[in-house]
matplotlib code that plots the C-alpha trace (Angstrom):
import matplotlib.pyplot as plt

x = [0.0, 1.4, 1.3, 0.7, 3.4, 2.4, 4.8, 4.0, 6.0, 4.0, 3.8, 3.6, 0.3, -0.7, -0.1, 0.9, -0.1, 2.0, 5.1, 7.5, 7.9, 9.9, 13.1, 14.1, 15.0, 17.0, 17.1, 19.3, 20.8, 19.8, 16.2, 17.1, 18.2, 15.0, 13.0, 14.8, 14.5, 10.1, 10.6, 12.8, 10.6, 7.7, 6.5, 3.8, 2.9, -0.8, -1.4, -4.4, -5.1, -4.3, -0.6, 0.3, -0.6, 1.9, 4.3, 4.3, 6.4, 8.2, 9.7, 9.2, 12.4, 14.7, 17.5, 19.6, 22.1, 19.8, 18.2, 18.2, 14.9, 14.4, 13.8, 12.0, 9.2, 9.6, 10.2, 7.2, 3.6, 1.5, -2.1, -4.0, -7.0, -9.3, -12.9, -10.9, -8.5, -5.4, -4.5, -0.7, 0.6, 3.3, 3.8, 3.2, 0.4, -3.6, -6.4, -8.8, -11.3, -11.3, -13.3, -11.7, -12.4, -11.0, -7.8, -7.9, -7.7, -4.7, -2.6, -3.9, -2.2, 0.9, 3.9, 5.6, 4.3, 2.3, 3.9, 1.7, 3.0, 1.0, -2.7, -4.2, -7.7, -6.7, -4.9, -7.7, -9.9, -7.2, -6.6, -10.2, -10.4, -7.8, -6.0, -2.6, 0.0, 3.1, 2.4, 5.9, 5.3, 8.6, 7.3, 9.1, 9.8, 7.3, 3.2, 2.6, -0.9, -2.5, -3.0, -4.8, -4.5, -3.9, -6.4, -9.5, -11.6, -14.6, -13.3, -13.5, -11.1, -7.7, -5.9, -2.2, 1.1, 4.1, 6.7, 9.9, 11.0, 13.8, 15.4, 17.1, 20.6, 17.7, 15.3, 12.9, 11.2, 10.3, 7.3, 6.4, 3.1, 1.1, -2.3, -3.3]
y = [0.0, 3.7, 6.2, 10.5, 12.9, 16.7, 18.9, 22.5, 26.2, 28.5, 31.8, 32.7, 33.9, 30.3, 31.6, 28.9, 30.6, 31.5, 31.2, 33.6, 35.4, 32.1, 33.2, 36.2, 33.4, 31.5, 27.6, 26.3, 23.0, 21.4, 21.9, 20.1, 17.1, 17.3, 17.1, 14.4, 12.8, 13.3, 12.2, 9.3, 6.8, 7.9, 5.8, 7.7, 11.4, 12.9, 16.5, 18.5, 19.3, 22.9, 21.9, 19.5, 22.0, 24.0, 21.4, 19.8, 22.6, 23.7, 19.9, 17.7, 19.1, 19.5, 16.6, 15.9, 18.2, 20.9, 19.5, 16.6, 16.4, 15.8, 12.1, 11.8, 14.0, 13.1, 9.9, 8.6, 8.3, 11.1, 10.5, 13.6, 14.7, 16.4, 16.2, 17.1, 16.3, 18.6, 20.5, 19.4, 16.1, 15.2, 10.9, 9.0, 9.9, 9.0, 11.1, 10.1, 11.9, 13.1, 10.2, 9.3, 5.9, 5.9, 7.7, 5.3, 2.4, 4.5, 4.1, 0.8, -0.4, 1.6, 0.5, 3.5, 6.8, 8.8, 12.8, 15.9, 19.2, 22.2, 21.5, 23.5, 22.0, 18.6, 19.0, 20.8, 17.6, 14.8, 16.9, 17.0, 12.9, 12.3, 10.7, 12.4, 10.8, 13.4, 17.0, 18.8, 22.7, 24.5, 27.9, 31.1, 34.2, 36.2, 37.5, 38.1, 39.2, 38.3, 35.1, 31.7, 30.2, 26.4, 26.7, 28.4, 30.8, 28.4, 24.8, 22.6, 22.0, 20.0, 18.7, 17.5, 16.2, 17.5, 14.4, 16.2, 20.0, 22.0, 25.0, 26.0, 29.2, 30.8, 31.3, 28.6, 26.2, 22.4, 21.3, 17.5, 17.0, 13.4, 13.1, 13.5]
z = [0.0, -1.3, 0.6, -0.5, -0.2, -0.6, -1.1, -0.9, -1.1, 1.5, 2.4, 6.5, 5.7, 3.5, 0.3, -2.2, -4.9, -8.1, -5.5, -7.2, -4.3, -3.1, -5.9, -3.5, -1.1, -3.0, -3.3, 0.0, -1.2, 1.9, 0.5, -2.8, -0.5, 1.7, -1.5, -3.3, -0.2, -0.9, -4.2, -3.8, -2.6, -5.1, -7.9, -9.1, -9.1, -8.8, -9.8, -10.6, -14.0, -13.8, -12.2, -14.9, -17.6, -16.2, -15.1, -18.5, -20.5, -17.5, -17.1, -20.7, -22.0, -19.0, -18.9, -15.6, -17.0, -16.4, -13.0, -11.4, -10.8, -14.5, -14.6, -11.9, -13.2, -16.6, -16.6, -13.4, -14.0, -13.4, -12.8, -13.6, -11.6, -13.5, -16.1, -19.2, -20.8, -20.0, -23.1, -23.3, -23.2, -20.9, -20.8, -19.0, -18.1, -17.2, -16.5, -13.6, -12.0, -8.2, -6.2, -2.6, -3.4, -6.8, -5.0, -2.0, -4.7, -6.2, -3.2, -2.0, -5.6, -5.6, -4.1, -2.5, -2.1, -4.9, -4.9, -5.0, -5.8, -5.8, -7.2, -4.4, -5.2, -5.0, -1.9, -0.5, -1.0, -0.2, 3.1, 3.7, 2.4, 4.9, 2.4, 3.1, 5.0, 4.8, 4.3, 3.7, 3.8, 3.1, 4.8, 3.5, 6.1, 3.9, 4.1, 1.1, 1.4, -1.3, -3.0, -2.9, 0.4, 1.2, 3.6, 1.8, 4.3, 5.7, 5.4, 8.5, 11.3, 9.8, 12.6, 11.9, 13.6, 13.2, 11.8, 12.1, 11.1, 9.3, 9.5, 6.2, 5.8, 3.9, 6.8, 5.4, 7.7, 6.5, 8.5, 7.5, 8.9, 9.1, 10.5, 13.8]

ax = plt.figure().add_subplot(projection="3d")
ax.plot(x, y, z, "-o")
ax.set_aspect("equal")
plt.show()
């Protein structure tokens, strides 16, 4: 039985959104190990439709020359949650919709854990689903007061506990949270 691994770049005040208020930070090596760490035991990666859209050109051409990340994300299957059909192609890949059943059978079948990065929406409903086992939030020193929030205004009570915790040269935090 898999597990899910989230994996999200926050603001102190829970924005995720477009997080290019991260670059001013810059990218502390220790982070890169923490996430290959996250991605290393993954065999398959779930994203929401509006993430792999953007994913998909950011990624399909990189080589490990330019990142080593690269085959990882190119190379593992990503199921995409979503009703359409995303308009890019990045393989391999399979489109399913959001069921918890359907996503409890995805990580009753896989062997190893099933990453998530970004796809706020999905989160959102794996969080509420209880379906996530390890939620790494690499929190930056920054409000940046406006934005989409992990935690939209209204949703019930998510109570966590925190796994183990990071402190980065660039003032970043890595919280890895598990149910409570």
């Amino acid at each position: 039985m898999g597990t899910i691994a989230v994996h999200e770049f926050i603001a102190l005040d829970g924005v995720f959104e477009n997080p290019a208020w991260t670059f001013e930070f810059g990218f502390d090596p220790a982070m890169g190990e923490t996430l290959g760490a996250i991605t290393g035991g993954a065999t398959a990666i779930l994203l929401g439709r509006t993430t792999y859209e953007m994913f998909a050109p950011a990624w399909s051409s990189r080589t490990v020359d330019d990142d080593p990340g690269a085959p990882f994300f190119n190379d593992t299957h990503k199921y995409v949650v979503g009703s359409r059909r995303p308009s890019v192609e990045w393989d391999p890949a399979t489109l399913i919709p959001y069921d918890k059943s359907r996503i409890q059978q995805l990580k009753d079948d896989t062997d190893g854990s099933i990453y998530v990065s970004g796809s706020g929406t999905l989160v959102r409903a794996l969080l509420a689903d209880r379906l996530v086992d390890d939620l790494h939030l690499f929190v930056f020193p920054v409000a940046v007061g406006s934005g989409r929030r992990l935690w939209a205004e209204g949703v019930d009570t998510t109570k966590l506990s925190l796994k183990s915790s990071d402190v980065y040269a660039n003032g970043v935090l890595h919280l890895d949270y598990g149910p409570a």
